[in-house]
KETIVEX-538896 format. One record per residue: residue in three letters; z, x, y of N, C-alpha, C in turn. Coordinates in pm, whole numbers, padded with zeros to 5 digits, always signed. Layout:
BEGIN
ALAZXYZXYZXY;...
This chain:
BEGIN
UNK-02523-00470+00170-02486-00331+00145-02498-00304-00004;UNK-02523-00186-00083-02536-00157-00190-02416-00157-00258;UNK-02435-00203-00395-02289-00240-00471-02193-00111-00460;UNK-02243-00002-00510-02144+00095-00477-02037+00132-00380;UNK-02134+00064-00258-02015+00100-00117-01890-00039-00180;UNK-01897-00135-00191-01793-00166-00236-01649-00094-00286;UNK-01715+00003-00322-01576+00075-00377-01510+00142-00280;UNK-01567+00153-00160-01481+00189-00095-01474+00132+00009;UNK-01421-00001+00027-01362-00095+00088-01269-00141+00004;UNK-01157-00167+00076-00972-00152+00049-00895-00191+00107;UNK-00760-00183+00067-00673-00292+00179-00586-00307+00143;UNK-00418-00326+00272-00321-00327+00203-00268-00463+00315;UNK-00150-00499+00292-00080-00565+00313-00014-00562+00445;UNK+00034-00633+00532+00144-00570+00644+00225-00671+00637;UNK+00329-00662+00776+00390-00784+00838+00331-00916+00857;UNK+00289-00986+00814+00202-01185+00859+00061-01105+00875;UNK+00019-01011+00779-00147-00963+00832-00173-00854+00686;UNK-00312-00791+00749-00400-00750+00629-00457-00643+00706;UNK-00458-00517+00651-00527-00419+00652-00675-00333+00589;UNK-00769-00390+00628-00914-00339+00553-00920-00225+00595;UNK-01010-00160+00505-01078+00009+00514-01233-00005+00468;UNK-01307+00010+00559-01435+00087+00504-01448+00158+00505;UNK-01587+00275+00489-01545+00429+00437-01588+00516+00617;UNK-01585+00390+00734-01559+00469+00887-01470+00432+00942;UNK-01434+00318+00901-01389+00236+01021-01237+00143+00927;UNK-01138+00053+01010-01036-00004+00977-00988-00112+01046;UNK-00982-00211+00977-00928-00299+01087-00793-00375+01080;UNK-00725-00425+01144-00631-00493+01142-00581-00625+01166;UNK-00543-00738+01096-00558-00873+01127-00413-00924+01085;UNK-00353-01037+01224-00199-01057+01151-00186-01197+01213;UNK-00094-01283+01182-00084-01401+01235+00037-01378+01322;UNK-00003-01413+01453+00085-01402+01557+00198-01506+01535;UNK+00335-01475+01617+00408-01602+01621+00364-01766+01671;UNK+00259-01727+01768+00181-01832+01804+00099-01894+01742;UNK+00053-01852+01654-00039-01935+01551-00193-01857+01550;UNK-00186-01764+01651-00301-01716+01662-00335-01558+01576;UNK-00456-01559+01577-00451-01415+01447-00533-01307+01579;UNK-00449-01219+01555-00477-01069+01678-00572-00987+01559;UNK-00671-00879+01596-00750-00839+01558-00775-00698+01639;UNK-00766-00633+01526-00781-00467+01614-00884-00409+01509;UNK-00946-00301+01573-01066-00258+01436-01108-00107+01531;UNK-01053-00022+01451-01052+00135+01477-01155+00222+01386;UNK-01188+00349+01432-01263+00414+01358-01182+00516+01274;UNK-01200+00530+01189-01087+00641+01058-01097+00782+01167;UNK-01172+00829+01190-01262+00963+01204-01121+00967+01336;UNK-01055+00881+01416-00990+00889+01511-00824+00937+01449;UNK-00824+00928+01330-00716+00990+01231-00707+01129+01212;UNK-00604+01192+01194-00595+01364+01182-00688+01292+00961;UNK-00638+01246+00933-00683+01252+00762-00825+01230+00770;UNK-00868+01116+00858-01007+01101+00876-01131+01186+00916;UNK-01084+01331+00939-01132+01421+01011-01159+01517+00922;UNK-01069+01563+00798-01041+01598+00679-01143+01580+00576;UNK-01297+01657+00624-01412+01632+00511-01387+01695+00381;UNK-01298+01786+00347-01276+01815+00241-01198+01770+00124;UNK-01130+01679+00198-01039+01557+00110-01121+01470+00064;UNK-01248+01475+00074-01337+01320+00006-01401+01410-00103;UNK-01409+01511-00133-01473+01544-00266-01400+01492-00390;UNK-01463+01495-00514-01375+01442-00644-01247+01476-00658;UNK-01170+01459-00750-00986+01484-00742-00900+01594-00647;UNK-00989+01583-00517-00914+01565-00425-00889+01459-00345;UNK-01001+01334-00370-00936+01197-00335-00841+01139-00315;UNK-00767+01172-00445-00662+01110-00479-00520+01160-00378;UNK-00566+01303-00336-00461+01343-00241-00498+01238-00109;UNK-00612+01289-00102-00661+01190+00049-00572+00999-00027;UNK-00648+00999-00062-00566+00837-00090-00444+00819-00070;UNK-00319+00877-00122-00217+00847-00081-00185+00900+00077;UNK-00266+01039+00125-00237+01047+00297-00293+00921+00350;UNK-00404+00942+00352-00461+00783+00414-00411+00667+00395;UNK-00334+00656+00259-00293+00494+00251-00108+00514+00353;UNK-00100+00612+00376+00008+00621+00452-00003+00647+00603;UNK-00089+00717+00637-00107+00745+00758-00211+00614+00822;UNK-00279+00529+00779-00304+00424+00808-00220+00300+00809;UNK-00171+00283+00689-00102+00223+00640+00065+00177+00766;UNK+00146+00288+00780+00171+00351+00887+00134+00240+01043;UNK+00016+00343+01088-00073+00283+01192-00056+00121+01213;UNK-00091+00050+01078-00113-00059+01068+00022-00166+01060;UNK+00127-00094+01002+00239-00178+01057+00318-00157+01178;UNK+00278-00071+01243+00348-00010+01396+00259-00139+01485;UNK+00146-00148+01417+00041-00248+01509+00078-00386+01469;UNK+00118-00426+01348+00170-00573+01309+00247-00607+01393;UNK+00382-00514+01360+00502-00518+01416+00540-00570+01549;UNK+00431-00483+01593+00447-00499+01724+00362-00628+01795;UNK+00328-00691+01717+00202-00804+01743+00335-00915+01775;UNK+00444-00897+01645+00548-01020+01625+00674-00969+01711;UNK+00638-00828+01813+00766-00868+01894+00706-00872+02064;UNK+00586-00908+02045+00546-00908+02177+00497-01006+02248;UNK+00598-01054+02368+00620-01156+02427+00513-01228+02481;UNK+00358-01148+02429+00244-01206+02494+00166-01304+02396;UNK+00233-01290+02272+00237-01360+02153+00322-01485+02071;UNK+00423-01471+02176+00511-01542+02129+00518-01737+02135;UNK+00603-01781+02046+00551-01957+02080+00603-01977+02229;UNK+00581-02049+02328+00639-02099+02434+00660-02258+02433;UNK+00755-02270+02519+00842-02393+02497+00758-02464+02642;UNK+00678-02626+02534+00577-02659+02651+00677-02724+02769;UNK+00810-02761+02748+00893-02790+02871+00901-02648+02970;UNK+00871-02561+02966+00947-02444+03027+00808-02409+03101;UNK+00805-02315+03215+00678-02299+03293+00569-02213+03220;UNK+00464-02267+03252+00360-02185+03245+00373-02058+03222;UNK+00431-01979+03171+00465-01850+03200+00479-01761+03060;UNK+00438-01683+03031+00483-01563+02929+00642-01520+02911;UNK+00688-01548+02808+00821-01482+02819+00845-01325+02830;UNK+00902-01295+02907+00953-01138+02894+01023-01064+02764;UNK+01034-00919+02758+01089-00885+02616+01238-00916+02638;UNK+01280-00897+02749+01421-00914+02834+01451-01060+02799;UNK+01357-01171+02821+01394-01302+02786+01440-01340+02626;UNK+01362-01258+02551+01336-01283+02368+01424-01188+02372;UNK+01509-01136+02428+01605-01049+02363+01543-00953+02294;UNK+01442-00923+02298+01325-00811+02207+01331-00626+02258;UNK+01364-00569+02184+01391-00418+02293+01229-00373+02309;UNK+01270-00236+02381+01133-00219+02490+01048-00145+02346;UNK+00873-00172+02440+00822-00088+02341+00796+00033+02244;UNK+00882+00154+02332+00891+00240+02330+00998+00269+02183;UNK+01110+00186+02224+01189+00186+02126+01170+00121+02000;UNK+01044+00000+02010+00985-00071+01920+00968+00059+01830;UNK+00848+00138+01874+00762+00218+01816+00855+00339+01742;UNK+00961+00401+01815+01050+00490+01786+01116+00434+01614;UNK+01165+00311+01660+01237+00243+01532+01144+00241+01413;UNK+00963+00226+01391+00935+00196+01317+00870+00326+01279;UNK+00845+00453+01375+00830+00590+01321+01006+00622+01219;UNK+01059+00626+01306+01234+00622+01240+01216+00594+01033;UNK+01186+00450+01086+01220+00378+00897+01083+00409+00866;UNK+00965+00464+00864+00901+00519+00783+00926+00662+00706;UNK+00952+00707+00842+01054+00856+00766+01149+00867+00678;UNK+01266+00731+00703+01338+00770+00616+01293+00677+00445;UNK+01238+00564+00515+01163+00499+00381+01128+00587+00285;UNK+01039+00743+00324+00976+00832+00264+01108+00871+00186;UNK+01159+00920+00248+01313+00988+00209+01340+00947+00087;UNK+01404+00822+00126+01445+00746+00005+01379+00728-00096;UNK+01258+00748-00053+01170+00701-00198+01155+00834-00262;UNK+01135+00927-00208+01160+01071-00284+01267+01052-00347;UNK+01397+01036-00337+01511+01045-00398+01533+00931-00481;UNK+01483+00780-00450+01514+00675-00558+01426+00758-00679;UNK+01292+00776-00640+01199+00766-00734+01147+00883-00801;UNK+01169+01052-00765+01194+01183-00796+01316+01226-00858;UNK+01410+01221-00755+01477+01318-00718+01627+01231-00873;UNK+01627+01094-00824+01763+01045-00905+01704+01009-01059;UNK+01572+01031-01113+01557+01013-01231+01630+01143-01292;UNK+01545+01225-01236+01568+01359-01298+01743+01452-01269;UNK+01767+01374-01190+01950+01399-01195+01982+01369-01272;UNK+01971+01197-01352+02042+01126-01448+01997+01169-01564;UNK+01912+01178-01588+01823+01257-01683+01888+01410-01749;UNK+01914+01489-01655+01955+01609-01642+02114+01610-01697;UNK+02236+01510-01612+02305+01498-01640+02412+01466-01775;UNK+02287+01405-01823+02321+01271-01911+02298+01401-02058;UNK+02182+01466-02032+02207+01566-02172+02274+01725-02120;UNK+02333+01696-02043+02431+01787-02024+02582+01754-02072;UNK+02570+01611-02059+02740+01529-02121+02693+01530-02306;UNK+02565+01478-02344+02569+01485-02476+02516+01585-02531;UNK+02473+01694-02476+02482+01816-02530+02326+01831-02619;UNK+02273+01718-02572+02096+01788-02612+02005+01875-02499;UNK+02009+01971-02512+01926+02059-02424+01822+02112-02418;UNK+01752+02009-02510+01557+02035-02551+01519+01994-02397;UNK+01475+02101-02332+01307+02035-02209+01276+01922-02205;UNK+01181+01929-02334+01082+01812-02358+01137+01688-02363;UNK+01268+01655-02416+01350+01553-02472+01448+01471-02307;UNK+01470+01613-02207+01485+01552-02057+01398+01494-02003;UNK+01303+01601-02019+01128+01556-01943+01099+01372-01972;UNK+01071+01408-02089+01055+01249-02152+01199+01105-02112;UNK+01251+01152-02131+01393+01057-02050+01377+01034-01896;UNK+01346+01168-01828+01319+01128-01651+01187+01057-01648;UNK+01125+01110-01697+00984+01039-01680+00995+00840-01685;UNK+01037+00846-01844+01068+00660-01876+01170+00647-01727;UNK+01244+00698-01693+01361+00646-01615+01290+00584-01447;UNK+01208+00716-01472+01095+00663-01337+01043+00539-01365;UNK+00974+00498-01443+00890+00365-01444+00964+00257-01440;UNK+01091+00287-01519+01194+00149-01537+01257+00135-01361;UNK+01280+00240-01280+01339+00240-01164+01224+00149-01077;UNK+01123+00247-01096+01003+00174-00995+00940+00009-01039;UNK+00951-00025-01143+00933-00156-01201+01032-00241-01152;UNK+01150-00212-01196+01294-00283-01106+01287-00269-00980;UNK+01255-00171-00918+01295-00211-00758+01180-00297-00746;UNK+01013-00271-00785+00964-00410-00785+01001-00563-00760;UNK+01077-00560-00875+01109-00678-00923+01233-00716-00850;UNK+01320-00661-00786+01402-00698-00732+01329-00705-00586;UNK+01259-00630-00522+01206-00627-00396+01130-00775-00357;UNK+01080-00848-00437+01002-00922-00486+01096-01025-00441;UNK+01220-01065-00466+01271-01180-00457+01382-01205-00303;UNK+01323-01097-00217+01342-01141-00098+01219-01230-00013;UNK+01277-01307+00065+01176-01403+00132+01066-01333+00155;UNK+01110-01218+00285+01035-01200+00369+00904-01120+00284;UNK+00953-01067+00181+00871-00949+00082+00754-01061-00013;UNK+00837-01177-00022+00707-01252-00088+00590-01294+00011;UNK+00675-01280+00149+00545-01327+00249+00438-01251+00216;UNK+00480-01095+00245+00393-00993+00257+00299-01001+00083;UNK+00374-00986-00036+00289-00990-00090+00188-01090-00142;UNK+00225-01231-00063+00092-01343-00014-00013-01260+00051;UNK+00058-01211+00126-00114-01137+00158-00148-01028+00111;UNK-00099-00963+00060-00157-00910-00059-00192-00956-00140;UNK-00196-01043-00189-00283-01130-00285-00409-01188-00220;UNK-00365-01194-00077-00544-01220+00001-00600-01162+00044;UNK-00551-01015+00004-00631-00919+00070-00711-00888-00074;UNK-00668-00892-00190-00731-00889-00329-00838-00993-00336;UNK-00820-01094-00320-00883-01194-00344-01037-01168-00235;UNK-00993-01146-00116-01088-01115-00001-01198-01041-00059;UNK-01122-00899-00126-01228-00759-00174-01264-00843-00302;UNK-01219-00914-00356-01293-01013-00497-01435-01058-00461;UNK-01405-01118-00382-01500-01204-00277-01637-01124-00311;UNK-01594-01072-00193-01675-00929-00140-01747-00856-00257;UNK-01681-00807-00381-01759-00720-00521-01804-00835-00553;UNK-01792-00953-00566-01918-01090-00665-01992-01112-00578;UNK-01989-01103-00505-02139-01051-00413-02132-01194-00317;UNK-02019-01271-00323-02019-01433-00283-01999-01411-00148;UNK-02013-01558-00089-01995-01566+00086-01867-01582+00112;UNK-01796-01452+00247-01694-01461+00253-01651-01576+00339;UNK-01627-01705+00257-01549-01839+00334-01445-01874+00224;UNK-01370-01914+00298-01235-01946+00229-01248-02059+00040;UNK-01337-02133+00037-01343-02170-00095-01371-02099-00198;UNK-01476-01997-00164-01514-01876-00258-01397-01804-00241;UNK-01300-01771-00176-01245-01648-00164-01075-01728-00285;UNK-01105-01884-00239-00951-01936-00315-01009-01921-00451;UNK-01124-01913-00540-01157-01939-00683-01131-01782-00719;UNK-01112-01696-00637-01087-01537-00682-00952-01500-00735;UNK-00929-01398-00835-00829-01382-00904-00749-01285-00785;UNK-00563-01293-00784-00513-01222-00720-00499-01097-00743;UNK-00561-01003-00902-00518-00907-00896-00622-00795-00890;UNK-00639-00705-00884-00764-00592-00857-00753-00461-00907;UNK-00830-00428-01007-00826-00313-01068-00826-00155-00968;UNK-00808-00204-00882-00815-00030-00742-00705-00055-00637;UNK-00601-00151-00674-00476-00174-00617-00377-00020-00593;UNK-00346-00044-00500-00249+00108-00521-00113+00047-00621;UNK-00089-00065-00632+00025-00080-00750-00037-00002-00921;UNK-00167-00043-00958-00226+00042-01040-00225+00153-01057;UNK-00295+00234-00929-00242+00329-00883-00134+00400-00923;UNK-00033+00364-00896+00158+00400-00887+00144+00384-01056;UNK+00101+00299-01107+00145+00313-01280+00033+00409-01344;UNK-00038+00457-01279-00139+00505-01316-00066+00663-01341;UNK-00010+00683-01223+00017+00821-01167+00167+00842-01287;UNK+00245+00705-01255+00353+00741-01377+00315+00747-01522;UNK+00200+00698-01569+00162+00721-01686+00112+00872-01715;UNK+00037+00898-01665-00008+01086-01617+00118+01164-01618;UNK+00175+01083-01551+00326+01191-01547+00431+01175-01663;UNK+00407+01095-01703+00504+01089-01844+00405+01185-01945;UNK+00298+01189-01934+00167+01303-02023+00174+01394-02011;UNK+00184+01436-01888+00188+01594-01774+00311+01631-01806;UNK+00446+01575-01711+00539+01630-01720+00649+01661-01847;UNK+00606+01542-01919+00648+01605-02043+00685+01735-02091;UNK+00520+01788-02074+00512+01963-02160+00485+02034-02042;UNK+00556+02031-01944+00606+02149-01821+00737+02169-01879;UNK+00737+02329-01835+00859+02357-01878+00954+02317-01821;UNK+01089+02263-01833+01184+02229-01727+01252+02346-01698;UNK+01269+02458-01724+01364+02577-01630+01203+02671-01642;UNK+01162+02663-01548+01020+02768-01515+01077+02866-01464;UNK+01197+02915-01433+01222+03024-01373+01356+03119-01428;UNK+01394+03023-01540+01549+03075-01629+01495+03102-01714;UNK+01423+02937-01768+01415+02936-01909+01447+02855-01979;UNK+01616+02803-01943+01758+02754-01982+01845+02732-01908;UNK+01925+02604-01892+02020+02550-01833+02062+02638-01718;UNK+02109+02572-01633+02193+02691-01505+02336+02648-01554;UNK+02386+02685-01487+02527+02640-01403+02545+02531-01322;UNK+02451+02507-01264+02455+02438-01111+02337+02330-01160;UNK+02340+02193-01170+02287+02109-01246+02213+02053-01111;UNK+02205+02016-00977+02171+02007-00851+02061+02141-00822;UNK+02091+02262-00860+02016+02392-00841+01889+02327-01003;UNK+01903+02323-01065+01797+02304-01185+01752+02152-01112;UNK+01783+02080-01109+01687+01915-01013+01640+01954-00915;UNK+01660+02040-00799+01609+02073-00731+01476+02114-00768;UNK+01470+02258-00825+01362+02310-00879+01246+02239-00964;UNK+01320+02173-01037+01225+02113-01083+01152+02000-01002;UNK+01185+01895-00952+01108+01845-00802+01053+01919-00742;UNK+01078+02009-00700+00951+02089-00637+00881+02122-00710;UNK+00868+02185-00847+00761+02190-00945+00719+02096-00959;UNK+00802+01936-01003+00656+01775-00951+00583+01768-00839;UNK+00617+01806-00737+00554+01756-00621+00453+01823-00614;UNK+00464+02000-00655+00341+02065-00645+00257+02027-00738;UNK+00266+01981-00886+00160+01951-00969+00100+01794-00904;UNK+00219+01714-00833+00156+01578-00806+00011+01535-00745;UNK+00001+01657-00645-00186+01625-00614-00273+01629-00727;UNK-00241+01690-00809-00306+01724-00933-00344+01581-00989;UNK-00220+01536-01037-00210+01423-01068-00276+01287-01033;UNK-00266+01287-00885-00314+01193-00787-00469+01204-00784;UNK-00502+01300-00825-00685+01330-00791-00704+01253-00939;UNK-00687+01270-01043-00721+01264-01180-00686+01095-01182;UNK-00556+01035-01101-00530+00882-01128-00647+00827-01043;UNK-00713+00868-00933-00776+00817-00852-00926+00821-00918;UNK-00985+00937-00953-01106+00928-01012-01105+00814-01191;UNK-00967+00803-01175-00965+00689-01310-00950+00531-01281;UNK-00911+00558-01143-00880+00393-01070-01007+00373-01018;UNK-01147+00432-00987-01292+00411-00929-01372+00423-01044;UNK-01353+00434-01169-01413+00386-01318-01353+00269-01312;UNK-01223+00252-01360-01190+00086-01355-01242-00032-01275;UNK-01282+00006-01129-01368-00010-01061-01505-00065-01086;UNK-01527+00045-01119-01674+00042-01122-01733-00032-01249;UNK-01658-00011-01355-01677-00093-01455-01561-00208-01526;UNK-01511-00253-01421-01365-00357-01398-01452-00504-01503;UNK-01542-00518-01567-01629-00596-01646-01685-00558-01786;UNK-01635-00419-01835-01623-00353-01976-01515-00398-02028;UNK-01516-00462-02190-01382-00510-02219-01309-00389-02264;UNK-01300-00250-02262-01235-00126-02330-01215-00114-02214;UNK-01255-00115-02051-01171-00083-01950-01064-00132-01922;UNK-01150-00253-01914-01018-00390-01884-00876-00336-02008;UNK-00885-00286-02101-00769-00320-02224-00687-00165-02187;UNK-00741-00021-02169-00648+00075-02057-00614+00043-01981;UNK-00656-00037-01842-00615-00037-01779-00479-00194-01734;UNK-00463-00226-01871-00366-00347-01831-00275-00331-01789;UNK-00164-00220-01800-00050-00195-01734-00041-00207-01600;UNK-00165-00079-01539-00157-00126-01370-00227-00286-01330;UNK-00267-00394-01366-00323-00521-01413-00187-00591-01424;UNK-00127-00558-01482-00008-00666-01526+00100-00649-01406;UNK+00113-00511-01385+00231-00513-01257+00198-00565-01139;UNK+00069-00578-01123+00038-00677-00957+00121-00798-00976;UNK+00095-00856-01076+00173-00963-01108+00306-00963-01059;UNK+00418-00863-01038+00495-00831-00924+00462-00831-00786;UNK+00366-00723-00734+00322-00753-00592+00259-00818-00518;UNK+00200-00910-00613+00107-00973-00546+00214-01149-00545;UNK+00149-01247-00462+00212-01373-00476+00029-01463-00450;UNK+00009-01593-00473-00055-01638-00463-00056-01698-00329;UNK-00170-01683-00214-00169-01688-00101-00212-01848-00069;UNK-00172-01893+00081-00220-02019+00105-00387-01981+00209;UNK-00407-02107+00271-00548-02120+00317-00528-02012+00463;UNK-00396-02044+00518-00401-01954+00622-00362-01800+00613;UNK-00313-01748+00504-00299-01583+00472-00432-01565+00421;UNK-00515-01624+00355-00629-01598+00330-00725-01584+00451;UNK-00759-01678+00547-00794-01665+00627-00747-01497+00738;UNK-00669-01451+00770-00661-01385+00794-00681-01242+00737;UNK-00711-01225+00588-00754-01139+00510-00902-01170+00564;UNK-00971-01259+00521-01096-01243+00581-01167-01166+00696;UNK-01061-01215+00819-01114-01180+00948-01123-01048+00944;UNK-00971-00987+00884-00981-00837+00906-01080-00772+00808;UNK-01159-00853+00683-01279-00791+00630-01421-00815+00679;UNK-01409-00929+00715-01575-00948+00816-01547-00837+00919;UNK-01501-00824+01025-01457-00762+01092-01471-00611+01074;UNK-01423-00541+00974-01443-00392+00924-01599-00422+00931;UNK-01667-00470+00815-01789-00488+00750-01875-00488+00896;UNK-01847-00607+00969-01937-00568+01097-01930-00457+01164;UNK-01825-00366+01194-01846-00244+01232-01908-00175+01153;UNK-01877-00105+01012-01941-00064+00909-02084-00061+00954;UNK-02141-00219+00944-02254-00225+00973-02333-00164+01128;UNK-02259-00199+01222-02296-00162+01398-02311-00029+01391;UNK-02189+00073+01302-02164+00203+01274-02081+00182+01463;UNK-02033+00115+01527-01952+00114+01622-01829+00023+01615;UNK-01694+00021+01695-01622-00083+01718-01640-00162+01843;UNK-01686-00313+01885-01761-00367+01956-01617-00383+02061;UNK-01489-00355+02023-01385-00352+02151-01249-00240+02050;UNK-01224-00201+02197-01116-00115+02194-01005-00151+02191;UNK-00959-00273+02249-00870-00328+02240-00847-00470+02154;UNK-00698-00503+02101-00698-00573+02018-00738-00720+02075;UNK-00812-00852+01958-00848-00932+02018-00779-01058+01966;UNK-00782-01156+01999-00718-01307+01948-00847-01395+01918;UNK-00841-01443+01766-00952-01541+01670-00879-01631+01684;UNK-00908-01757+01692-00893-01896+01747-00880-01931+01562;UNK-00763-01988+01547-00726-01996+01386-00749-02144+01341;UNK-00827-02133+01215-00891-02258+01198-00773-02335+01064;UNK-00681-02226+01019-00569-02305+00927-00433-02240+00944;UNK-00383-02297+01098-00263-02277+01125-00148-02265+00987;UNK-00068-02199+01000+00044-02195+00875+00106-02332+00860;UNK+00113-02418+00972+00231-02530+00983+00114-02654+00901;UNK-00027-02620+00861-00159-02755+00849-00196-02727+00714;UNK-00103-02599+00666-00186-02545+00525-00112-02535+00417;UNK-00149-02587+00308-00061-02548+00164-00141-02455+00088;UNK-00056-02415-00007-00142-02302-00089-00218-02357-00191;
């Protein structure tokens, strides 16, 4: 394929699996409780975003990027999820019969409610993250020169803004040092390493793919510092009372407003970080790129963890896999499939 399409092949992380994107198609790859890796591979175009030809022009990308990395994204852990609670997957006990355990046996609730629970905590995930990462900078922010009595704009602006990066860096870093979160970002580090692979033009087998670096200049963690750097630029010199002028009364009535004035400039934002994250890209081998873009570079170093032979392996599958559809321009099954795993988790070190 021509170097360019590279750039748009992508990938995020899930539950024990890896999510690829080519620019039709998506696939999905996770390590079952059984040892075995399930494999699903969909066409985008089957997405309400994928349908959306007007979201792929220039800095409107960047809007499409964050719908798509959510509404796939999304997709793709409802499909993990459900890979690790389904009893057709599960280890069986070779004393016990021949038989599949039931969800009733694993104590596992029904699917329905599977699916409900994980629409549920994406919603409110969203929630929260509006409010950790919007909504409570610019309260404290707001508050804080309301107690000391500086009431310059620019001088809040600049305080919420830093308060954002330090919040979103810390929950990083604290998110980071739960078990289950370093699993995931093992594979995120092999899903980097995979698309490494893949741009040096090398054969995707697991020795080429272990000599690849874990971090990637078109990461959505880049991304995220990308967008807070813009926004500490941007929001700065917006006015903070666009509609007074000057302070209210009601310190909740002024945060309000102003969040909705971020959110509406944020596509803005998002188009301009995105057409700057596909230069980094594209020229991720200029030493003046490489030296802007270190910040989003250095914070993978949070999300990412260094993967073993079998999270790697499963980054693969789900990129051969895209790539062969890509190529067919079809998906060769509709339903998800089971790859016969050549570095069980229990046979492999990192």
């Amino acid at each position: 394929m021509p170097r360019g399409e590279y750039l748009q092949y992508g990938g995020q992380a899930v539950v024990e699996g890896v999510m690829m994107r080519s620019p039709r198609f998506f696939s999905v790859a996770c390590r079952a409780p059984n040892g075995m890796i399930v494999l699903q591979v969909e066409a985008v175009e089957k997405t309400w975003i994928g349908r959306q030809k007007w979201l792929k022009y220039p800095f409107l990308r960047g809007s499409l990027a964050l719908l798509d990395s959510m509404a796939l994204g999304s997709r793709a852990l409802k499909f993990a999820s459900g890979i690790q609670m389904d009893p057709l997957y599960q280890k069986i006990d070779p004393a016990a019969e021949n038989q599949a355990p039931t969800a009733a046996d694993l104590g596992l609730p029904s699917k329905r409610v599977q699916e409900g629970a994980i629409v549920v905590t994406l919603l409110v995930s969203f929630l929260m993250g509006m409010g950790i990462f919007v909504y409570l900078p610019n309260l404290v922010a707001e508050s804080a020169s309301r107690a000391t009595g500086h009431k310059n704009g620019t001088y809040i602006n600049i305080v919420s803004e830093v308060l954002k990066m330090a919040i979103f860096l810390g929950y990083i870093g604290l998110l980071g040092q739960l078990k289950d979160i370093r699993e995931i970002f093992k594979y995120h580090g092999a899903e980097h390493k995979a698309i490494n692979t893949l741009e040096a033009e090398q054969p995707l087998e697991l020795d080429y793919c272990f000599k690849q670096t874990r971090l990637h200049p078109r990461c959505g963690t880049s991304f995220a510092i990308i967008v807070l750097i813009l926004g500490l630029i941007c929001f700065t010199f917006v006015p903070r009372y666009p509609v007074t002028g000057h302070q209210g009364k009601n310190v909740f009535l002024d945060v309000s407003v102003r969040v909705l004035l971020e959110l509406i400039i944020l596509p803005i934002i998002s188009g301009i970080a995105y057409e700057l994250l596909r230069i980094a890209g594209k020229f991720r081998n200029q030493g003046f790129v490489n030296f802007f873009f270190k910040p989003g570079i250095w914070s993978q170093y949070l999300t990412t963890r260094e993967p073993d032979a079998s999270q790697i392996e499963v980054a693969l599958t789900a990129l051969k896999a895209v790539i062969a559809a890509e190529e067919a321009g079809k998906v060769e099954s509709e339903v998800p499939i089971t790859v016969e795993s050549i570095y069980p988790p229990s046979e492999v070190t990192a």
